[in-house]
PQR file with spaces between the fields and no chain letter, atoms N, CA, C, O and H, PARSE charges and radii, in Angstrom:
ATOM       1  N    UNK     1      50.234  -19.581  -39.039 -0.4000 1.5000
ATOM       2  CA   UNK     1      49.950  -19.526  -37.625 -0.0000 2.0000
ATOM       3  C    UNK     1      48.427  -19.614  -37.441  0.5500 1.7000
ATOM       4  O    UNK     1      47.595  -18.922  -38.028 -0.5500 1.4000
ATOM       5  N    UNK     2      48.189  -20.609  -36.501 -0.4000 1.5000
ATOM       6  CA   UNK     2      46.586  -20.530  -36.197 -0.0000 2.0000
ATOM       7  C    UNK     2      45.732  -19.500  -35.049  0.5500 1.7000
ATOM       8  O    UNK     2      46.339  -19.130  -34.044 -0.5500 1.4000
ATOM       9  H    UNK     2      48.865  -21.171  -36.024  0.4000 1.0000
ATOM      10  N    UNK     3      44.514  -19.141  -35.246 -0.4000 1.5000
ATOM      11  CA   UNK     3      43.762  -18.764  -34.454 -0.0000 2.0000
ATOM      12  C    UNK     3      44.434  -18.454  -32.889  0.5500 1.7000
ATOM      13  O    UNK     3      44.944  -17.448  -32.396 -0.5500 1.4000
ATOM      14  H    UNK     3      44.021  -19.441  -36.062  0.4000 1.0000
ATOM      15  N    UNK     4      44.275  -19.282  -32.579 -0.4000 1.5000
ATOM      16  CA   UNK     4      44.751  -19.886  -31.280 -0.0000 2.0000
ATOM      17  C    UNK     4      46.042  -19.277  -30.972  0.5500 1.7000
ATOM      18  O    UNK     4      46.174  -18.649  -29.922 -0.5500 1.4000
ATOM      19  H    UNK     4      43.860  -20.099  -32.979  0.4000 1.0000
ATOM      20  N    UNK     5      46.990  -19.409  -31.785 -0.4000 1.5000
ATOM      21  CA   UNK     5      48.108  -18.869  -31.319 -0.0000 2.0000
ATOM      22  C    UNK     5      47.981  -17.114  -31.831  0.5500 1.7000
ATOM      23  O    UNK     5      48.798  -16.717  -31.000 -0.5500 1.4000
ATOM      24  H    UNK     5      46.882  -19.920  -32.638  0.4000 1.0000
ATOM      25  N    UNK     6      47.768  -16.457  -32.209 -0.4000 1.5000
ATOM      26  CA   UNK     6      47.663  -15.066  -32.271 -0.0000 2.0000
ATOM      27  C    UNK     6      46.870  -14.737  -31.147  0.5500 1.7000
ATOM      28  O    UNK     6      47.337  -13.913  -30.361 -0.5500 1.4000
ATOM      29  H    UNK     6      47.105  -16.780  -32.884  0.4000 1.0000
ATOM      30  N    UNK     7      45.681  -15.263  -30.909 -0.4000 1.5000
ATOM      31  CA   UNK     7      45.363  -15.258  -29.585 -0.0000 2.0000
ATOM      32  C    UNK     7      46.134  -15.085  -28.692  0.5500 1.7000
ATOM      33  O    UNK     7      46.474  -14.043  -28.130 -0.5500 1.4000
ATOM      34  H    UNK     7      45.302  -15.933  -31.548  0.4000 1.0000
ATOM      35  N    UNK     8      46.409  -16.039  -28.550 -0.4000 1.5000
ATOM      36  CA   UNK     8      47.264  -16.586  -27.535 -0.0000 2.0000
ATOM      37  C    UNK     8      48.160  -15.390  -26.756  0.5500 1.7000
ATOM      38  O    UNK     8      48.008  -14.901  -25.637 -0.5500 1.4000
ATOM      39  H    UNK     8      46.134  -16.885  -29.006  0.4000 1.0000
ATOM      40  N    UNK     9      49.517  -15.024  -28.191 -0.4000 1.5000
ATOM      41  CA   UNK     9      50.476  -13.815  -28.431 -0.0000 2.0000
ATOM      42  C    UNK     9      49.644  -12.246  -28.157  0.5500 1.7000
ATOM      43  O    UNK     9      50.188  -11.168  -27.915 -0.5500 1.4000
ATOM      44  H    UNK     9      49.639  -15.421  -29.100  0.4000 1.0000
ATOM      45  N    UNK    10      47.984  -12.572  -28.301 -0.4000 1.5000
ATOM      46  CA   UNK    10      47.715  -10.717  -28.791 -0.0000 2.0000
ATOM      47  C    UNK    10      47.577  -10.542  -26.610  0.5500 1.7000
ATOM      48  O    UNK    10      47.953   -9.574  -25.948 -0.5500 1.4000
ATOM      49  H    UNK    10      47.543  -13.447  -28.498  0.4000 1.0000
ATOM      50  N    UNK    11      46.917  -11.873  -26.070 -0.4000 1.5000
ATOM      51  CA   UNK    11      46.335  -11.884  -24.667 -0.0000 2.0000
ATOM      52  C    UNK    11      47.511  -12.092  -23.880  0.5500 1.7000
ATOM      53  O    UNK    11      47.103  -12.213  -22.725 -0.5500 1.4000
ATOM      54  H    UNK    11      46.611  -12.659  -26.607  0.4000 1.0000
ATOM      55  N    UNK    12      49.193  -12.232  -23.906 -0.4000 1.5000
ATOM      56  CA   UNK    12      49.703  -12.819  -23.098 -0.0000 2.0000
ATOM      57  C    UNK    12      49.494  -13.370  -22.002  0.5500 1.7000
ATOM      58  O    UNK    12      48.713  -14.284  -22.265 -0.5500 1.4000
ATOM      59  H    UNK    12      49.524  -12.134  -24.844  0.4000 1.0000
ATOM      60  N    UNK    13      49.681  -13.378  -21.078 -0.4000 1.5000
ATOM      61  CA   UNK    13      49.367  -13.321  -19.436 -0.0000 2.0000
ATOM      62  C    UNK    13      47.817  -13.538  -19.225  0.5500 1.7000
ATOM      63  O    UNK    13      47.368  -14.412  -18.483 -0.5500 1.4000
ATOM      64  H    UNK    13      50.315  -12.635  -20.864  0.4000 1.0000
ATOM      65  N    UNK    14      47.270  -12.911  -19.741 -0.4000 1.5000
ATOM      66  CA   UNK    14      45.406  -13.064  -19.607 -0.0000 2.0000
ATOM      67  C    UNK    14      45.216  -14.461  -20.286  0.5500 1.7000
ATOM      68  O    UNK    14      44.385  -15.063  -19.606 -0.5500 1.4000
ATOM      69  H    UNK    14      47.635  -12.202  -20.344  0.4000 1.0000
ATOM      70  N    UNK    15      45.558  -15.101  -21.153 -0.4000 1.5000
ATOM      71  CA   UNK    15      45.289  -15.718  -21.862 -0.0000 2.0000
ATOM      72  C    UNK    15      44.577  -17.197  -21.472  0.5500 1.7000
ATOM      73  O    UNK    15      45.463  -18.050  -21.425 -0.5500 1.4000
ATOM      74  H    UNK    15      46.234  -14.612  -21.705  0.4000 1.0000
ATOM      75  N    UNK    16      43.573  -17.622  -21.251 -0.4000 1.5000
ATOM      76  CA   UNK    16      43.036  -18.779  -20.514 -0.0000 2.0000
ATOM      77  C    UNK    16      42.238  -18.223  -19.505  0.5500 1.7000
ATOM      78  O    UNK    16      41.493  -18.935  -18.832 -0.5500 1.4000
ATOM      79  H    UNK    16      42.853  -16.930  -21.290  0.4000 1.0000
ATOM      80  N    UNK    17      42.331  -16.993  -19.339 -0.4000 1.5000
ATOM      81  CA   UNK    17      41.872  -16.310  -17.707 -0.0000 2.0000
ATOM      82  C    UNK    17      40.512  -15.786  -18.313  0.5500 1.7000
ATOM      83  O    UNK    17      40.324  -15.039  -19.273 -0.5500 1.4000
ATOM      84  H    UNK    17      42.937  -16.414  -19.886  0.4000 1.0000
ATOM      85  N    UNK    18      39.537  -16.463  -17.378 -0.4000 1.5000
ATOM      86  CA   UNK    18      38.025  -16.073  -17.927 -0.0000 2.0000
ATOM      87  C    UNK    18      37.970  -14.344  -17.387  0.5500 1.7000
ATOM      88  O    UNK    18      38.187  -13.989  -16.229 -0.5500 1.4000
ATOM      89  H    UNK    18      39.690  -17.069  -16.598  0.4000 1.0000
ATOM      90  N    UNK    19      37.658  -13.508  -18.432 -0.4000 1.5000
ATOM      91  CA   UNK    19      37.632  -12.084  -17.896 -0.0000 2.0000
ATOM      92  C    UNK    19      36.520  -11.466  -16.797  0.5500 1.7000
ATOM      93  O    UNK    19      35.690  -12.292  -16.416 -0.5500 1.4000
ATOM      94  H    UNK    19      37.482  -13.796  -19.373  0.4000 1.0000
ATOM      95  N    UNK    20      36.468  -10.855  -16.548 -0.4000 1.5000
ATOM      96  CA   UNK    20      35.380  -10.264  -15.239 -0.0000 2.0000
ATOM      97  C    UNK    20      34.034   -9.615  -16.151  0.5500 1.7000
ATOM      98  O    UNK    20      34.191   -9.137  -17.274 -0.5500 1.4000
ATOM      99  H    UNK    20      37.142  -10.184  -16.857  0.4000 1.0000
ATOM     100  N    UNK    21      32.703   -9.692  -15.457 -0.4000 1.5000
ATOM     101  CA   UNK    21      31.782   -9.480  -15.594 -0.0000 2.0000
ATOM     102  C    UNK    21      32.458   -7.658  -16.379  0.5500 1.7000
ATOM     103  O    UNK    21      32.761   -7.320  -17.524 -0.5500 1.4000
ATOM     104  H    UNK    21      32.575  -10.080  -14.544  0.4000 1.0000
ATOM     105  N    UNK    22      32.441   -7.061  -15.294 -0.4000 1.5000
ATOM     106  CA   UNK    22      32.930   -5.654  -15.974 -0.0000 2.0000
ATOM     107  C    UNK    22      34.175   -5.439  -15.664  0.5500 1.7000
ATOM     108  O    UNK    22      34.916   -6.348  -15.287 -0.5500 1.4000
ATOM     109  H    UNK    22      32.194   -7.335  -14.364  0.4000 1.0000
ATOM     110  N    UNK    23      34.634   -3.924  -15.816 -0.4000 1.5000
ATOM     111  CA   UNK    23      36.134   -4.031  -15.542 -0.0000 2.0000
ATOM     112  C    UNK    23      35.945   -3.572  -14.102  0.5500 1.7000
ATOM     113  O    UNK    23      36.621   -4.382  -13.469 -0.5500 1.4000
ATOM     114  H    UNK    23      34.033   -3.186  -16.122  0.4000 1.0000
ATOM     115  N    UNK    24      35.503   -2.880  -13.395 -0.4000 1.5000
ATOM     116  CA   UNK    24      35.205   -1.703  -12.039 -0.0000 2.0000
ATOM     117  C    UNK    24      34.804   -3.378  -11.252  0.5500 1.7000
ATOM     118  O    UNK    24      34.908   -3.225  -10.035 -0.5500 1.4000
ATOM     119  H    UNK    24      34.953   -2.222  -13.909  0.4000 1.0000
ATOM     120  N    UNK    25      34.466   -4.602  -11.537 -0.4000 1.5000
ATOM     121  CA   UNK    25      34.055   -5.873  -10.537 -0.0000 2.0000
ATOM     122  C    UNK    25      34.890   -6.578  -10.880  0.5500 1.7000
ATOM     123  O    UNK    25      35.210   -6.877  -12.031 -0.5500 1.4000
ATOM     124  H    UNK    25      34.382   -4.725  -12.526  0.4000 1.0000
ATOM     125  N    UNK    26      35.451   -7.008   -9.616 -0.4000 1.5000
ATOM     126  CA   UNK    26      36.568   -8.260   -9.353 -0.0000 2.0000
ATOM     127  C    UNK    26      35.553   -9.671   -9.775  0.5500 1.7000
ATOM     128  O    UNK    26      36.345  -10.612   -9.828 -0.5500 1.4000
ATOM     129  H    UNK    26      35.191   -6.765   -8.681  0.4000 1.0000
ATOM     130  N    UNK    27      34.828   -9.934   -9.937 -0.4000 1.5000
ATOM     131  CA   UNK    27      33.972  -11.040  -10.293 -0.0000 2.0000
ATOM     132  C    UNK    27      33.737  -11.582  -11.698  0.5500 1.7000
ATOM     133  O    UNK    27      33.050  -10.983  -12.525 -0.5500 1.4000
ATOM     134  H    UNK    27      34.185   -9.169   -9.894  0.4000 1.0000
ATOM     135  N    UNK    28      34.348  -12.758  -11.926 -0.4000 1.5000
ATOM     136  CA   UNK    28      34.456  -13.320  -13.041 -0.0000 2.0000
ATOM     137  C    UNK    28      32.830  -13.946  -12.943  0.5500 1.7000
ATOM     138  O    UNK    28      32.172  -14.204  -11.936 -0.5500 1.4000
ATOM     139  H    UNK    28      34.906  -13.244  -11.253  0.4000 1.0000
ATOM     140  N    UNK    29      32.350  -14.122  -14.861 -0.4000 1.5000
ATOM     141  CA   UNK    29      30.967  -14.679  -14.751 -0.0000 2.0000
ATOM     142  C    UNK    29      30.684  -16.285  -14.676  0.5500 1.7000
ATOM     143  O    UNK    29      29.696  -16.885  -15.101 -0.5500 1.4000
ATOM     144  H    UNK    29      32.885  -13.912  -15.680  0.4000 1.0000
ATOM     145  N    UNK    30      31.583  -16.693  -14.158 -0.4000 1.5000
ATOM     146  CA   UNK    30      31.353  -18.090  -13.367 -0.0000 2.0000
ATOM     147  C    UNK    30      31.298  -17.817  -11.577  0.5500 1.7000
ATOM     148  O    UNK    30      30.758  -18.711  -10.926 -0.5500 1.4000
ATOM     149  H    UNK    30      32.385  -16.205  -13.813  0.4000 1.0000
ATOM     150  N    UNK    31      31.793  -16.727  -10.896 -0.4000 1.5000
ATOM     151  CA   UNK    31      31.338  -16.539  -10.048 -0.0000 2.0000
ATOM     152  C    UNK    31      30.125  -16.446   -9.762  0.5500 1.7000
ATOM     153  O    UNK    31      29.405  -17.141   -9.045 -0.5500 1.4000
ATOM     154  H    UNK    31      32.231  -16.000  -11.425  0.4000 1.0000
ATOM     155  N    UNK    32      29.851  -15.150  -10.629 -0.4000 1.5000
ATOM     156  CA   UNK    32      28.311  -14.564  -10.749 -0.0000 2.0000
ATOM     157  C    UNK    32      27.315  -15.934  -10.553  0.5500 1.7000
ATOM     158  O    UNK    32      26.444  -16.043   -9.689 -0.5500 1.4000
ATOM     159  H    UNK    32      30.436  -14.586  -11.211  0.4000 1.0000
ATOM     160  N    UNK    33      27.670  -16.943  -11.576 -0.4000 1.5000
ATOM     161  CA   UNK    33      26.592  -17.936  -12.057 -0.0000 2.0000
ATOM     162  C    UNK    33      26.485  -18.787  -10.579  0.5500 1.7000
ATOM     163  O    UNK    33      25.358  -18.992  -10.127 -0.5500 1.4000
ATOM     164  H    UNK    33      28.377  -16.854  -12.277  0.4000 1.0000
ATOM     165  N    UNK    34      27.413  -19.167  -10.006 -0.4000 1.5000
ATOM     166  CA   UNK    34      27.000  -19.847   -8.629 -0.0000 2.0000
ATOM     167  C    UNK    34      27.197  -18.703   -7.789  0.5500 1.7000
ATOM     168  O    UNK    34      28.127  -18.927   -7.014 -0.5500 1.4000
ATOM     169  H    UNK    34      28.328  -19.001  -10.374  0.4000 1.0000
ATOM     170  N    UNK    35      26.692  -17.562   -7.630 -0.4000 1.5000
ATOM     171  CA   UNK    35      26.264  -16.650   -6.459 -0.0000 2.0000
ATOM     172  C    UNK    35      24.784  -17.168   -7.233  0.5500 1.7000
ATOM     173  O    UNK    35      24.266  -18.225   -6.876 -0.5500 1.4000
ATOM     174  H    UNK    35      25.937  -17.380   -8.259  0.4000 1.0000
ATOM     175  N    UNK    36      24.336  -16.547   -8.025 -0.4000 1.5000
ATOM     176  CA   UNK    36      22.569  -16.868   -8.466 -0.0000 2.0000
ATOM     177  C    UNK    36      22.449  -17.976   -8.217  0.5500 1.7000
ATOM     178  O    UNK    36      21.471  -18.196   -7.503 -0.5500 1.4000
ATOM     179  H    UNK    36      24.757  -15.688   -8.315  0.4000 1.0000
ATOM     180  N    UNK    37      23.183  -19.066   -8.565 -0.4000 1.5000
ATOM     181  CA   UNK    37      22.390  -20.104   -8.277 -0.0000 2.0000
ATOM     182  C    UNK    37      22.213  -20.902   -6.549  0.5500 1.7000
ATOM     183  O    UNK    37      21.464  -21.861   -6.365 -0.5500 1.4000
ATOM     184  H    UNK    37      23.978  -18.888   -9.145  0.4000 1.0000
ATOM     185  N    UNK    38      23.108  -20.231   -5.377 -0.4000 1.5000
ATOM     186  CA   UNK    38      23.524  -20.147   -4.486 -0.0000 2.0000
ATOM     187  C    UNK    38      22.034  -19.792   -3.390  0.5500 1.7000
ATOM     188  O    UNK    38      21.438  -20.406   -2.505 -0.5500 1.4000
ATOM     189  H    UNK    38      23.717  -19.452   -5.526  0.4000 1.0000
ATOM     190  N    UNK    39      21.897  -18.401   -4.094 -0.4000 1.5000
ATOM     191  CA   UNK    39      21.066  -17.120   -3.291 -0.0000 2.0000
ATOM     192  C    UNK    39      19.778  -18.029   -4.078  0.5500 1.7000
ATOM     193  O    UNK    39      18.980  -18.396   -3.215 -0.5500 1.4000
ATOM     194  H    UNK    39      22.381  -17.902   -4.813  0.4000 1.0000
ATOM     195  N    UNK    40      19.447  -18.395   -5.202 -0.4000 1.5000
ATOM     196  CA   UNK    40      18.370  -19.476   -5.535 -0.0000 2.0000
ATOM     197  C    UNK    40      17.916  -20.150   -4.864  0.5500 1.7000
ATOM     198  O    UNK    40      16.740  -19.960   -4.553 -0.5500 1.4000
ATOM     199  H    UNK    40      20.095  -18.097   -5.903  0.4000 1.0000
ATOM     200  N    UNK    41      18.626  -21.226   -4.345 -0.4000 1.5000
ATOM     201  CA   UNK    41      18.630  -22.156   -3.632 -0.0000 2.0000
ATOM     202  C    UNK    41      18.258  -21.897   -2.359  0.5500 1.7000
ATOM     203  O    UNK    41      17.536  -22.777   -1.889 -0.5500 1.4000
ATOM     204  H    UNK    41      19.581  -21.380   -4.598  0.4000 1.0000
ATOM     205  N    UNK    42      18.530  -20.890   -1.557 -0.4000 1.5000
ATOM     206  CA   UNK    42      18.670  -20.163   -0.187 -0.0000 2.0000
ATOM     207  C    UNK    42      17.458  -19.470    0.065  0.5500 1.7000
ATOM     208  O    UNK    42      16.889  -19.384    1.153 -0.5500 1.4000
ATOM     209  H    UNK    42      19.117  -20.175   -1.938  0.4000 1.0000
ATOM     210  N    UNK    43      16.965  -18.787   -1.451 -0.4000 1.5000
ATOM     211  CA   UNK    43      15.662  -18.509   -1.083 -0.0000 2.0000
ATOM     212  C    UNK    43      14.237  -19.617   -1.164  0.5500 1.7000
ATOM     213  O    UNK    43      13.266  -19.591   -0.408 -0.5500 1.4000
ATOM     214  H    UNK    43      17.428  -18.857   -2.335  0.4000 1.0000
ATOM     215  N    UNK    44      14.510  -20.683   -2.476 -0.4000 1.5000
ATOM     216  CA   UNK    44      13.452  -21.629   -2.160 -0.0000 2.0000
ATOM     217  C    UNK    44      13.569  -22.102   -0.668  0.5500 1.7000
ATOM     218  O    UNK    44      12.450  -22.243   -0.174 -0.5500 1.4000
ATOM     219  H    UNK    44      15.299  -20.704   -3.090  0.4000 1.0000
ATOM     220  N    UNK    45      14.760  -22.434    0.331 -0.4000 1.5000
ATOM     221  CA   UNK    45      14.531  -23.219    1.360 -0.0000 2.0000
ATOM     222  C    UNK    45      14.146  -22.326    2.338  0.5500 1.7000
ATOM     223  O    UNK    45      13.727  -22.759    3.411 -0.5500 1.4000
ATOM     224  H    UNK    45      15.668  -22.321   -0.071  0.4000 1.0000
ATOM     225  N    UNK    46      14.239  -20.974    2.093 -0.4000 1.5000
ATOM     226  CA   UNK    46      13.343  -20.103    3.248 -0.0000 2.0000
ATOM     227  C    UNK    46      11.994  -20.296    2.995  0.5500 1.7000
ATOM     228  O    UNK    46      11.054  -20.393    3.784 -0.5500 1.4000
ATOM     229  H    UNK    46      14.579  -20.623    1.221  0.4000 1.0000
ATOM     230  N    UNK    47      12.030  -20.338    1.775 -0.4000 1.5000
ATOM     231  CA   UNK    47      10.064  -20.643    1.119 -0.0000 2.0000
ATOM     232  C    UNK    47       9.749  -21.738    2.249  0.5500 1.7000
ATOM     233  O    UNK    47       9.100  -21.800    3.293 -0.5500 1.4000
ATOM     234  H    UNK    47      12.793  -20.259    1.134  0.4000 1.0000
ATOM     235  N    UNK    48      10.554  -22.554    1.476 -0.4000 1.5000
ATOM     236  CA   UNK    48       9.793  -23.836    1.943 -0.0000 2.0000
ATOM     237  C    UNK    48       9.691  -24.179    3.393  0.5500 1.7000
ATOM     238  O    UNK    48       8.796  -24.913    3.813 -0.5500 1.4000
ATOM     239  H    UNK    48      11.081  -22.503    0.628  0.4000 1.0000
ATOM     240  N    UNK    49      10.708  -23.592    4.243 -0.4000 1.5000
ATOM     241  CA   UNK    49      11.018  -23.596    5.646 -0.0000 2.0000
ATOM     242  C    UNK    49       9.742  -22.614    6.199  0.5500 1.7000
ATOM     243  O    UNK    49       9.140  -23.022    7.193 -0.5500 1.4000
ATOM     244  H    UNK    49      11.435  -22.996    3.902  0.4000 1.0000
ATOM     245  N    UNK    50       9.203  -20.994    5.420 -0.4000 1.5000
ATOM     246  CA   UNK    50       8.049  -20.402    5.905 -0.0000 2.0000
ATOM     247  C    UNK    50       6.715  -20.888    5.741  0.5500 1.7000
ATOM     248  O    UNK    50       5.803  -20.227    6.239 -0.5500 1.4000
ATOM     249  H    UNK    50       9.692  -20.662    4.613  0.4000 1.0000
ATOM     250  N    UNK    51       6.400  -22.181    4.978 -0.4000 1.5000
ATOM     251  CA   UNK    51       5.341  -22.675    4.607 -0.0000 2.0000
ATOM     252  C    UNK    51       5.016  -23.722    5.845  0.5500 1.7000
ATOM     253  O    UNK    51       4.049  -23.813    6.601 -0.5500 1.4000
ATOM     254  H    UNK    51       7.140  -22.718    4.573  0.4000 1.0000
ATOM     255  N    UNK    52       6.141  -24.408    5.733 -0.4000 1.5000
ATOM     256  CA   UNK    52       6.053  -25.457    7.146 -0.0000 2.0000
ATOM     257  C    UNK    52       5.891  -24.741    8.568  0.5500 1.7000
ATOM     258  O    UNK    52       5.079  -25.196    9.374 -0.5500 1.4000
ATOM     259  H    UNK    52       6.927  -24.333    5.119  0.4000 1.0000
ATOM     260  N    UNK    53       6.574  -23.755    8.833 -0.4000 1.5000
ATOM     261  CA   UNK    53       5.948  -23.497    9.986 -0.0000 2.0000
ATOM     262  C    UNK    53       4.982  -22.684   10.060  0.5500 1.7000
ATOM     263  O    UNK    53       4.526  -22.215   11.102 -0.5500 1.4000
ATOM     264  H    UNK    53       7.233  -23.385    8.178  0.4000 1.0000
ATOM     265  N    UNK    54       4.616  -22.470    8.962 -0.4000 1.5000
ATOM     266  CA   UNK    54       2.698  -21.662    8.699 -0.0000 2.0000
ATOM     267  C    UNK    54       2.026  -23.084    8.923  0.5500 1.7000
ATOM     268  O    UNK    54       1.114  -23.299    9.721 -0.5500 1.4000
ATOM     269  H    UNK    54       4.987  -22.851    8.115  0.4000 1.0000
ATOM     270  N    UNK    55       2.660  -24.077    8.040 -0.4000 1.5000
ATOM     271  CA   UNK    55       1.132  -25.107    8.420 -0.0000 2.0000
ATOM     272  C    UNK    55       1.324  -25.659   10.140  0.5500 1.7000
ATOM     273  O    UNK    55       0.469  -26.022   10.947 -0.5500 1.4000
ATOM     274  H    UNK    55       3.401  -23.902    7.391  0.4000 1.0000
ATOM     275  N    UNK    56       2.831  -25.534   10.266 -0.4000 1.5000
ATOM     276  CA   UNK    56       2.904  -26.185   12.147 -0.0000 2.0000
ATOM     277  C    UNK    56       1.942  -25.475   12.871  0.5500 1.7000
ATOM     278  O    UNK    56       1.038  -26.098   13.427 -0.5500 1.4000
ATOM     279  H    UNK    56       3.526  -25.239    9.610  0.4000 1.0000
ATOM     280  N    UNK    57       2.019  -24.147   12.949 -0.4000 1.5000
ATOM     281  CA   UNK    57       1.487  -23.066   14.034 -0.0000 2.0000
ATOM     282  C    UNK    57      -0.012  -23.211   12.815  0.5500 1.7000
ATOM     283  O    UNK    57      -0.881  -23.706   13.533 -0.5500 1.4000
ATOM     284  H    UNK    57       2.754  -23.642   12.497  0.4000 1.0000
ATOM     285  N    UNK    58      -0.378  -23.090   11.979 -0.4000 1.5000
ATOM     286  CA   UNK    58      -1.955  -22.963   11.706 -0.0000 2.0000
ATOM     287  C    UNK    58      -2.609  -24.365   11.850  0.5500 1.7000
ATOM     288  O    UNK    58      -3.678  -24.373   12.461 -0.5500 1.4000
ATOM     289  H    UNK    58       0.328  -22.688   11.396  0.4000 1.0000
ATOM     290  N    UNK    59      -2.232  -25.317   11.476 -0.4000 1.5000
ATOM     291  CA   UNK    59      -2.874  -26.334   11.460 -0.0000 2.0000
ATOM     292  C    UNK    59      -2.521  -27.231   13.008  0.5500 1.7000
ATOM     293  O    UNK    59      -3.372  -27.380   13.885 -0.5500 1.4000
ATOM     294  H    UNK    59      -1.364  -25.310   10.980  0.4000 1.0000
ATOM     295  N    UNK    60      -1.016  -27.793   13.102 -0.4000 1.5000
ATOM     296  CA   UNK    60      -0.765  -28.634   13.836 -0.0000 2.0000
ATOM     297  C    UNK    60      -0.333  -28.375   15.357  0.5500 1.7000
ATOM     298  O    UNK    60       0.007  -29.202   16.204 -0.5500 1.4000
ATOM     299  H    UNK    60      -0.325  -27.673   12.389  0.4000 1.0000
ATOM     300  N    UNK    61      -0.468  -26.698   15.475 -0.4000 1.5000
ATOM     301  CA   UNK    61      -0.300  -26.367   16.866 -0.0000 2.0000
ATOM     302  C    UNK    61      -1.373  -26.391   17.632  0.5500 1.7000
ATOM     303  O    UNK    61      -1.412  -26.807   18.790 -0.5500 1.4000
ATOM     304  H    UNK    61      -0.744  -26.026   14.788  0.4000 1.0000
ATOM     305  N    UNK    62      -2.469  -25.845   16.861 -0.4000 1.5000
ATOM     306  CA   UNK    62      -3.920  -25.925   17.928 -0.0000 2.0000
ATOM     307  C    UNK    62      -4.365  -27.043   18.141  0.5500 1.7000
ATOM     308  O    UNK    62      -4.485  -27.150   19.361 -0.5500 1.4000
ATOM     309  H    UNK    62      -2.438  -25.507   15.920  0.4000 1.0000
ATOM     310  N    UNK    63      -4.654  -27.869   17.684 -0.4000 1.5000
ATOM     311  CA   UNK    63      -4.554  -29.734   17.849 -0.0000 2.0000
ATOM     312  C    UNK    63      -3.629  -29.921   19.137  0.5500 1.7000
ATOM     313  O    UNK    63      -4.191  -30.212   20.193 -0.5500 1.4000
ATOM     314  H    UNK    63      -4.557  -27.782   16.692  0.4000 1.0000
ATOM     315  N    UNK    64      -2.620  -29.812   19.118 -0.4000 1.5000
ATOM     316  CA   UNK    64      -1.782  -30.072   20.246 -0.0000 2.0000
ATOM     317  C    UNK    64      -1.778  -29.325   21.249  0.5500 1.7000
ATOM     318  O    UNK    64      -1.226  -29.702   22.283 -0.5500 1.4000
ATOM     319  H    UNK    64      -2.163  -29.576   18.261  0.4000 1.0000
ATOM     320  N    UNK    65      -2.643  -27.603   21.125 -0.4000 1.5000
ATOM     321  CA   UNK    65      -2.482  -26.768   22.313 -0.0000 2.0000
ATOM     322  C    UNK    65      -1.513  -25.753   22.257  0.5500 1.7000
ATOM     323  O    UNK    65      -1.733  -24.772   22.968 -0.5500 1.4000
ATOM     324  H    UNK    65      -3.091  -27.297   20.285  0.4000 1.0000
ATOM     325  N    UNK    66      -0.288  -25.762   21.440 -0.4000 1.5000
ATOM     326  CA   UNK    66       0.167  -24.845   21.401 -0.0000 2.0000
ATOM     327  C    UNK    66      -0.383  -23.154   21.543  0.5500 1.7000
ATOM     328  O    UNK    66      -0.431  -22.325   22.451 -0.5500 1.4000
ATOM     329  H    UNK    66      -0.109  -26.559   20.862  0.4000 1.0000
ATOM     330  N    UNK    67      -0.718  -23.196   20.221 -0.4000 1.5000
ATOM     331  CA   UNK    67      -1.652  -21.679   20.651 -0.0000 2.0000
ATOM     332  C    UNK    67      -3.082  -21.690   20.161  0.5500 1.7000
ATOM     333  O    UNK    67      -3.237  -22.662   19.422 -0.5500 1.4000
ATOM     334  H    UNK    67      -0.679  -23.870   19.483  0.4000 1.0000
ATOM     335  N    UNK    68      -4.087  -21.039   20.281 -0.4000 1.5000
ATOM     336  CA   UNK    68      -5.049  -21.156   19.821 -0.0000 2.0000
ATOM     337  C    UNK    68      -5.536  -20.303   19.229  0.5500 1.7000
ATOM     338  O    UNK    68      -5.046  -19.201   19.472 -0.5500 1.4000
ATOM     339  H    UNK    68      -3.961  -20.249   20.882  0.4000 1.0000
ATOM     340  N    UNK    69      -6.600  -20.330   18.277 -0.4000 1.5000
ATOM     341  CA   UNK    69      -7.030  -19.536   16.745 -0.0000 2.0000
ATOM     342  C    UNK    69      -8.484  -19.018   17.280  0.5500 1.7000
ATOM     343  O    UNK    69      -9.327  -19.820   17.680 -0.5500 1.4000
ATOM     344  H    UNK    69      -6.998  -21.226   18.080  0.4000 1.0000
ATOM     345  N    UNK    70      -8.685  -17.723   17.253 -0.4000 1.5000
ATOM     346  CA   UNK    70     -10.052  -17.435   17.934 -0.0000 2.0000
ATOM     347  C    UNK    70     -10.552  -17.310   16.525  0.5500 1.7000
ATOM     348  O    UNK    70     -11.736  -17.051   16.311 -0.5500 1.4000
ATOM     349  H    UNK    70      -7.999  -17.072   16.928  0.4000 1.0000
C-alpha cells in the first residue's frame, strides 16, 4: 500500500481538505493568503489616492484658486 493511500484511510473525510490556520479559526491558509494580499492592495491605493490629492490641493489647487497657501 502506498503513501497516499494510508493517508488517505488515516484522514477519511478530511482528506484533500486544506486544514485551518489554527483549530479555534474557521480560516483555511489560502484564505489568509488573499485577505493579505487583498488588504495589500487596498492599502497601496489609499497611498497612492493620499498622495494625489496632496499634490491636487498643494500644488494644482492654488494655480486654479481653489484654496490658497499663506
Amino acid at each position: 500500500m502506498g503513501e497516499s493511500k494510508r493517508r488517505k484511510e488515516a484522514l477519511g473525510e478530511q482528506y484533500g481538505k486544506e486544514p485551518n490556520i489554527a483549530p479555534w479559526l474557521p480560516f483555511t491558509k489560502t484564505q489568509a493568503d488573499r485577505f493579505t494580499k487583498l488588504t495589500i492592495t487596498g492599502a497601496w491605493t489609499g497611498i497612492i489616492l493620499l498622495v494625489a490629492a496632496w499634490l491636487t490641493i498643494r500644488f494644482i489647487g492654488p494655480t486654479v484658486g481653489w484654496w490658497t497657501v499663506n
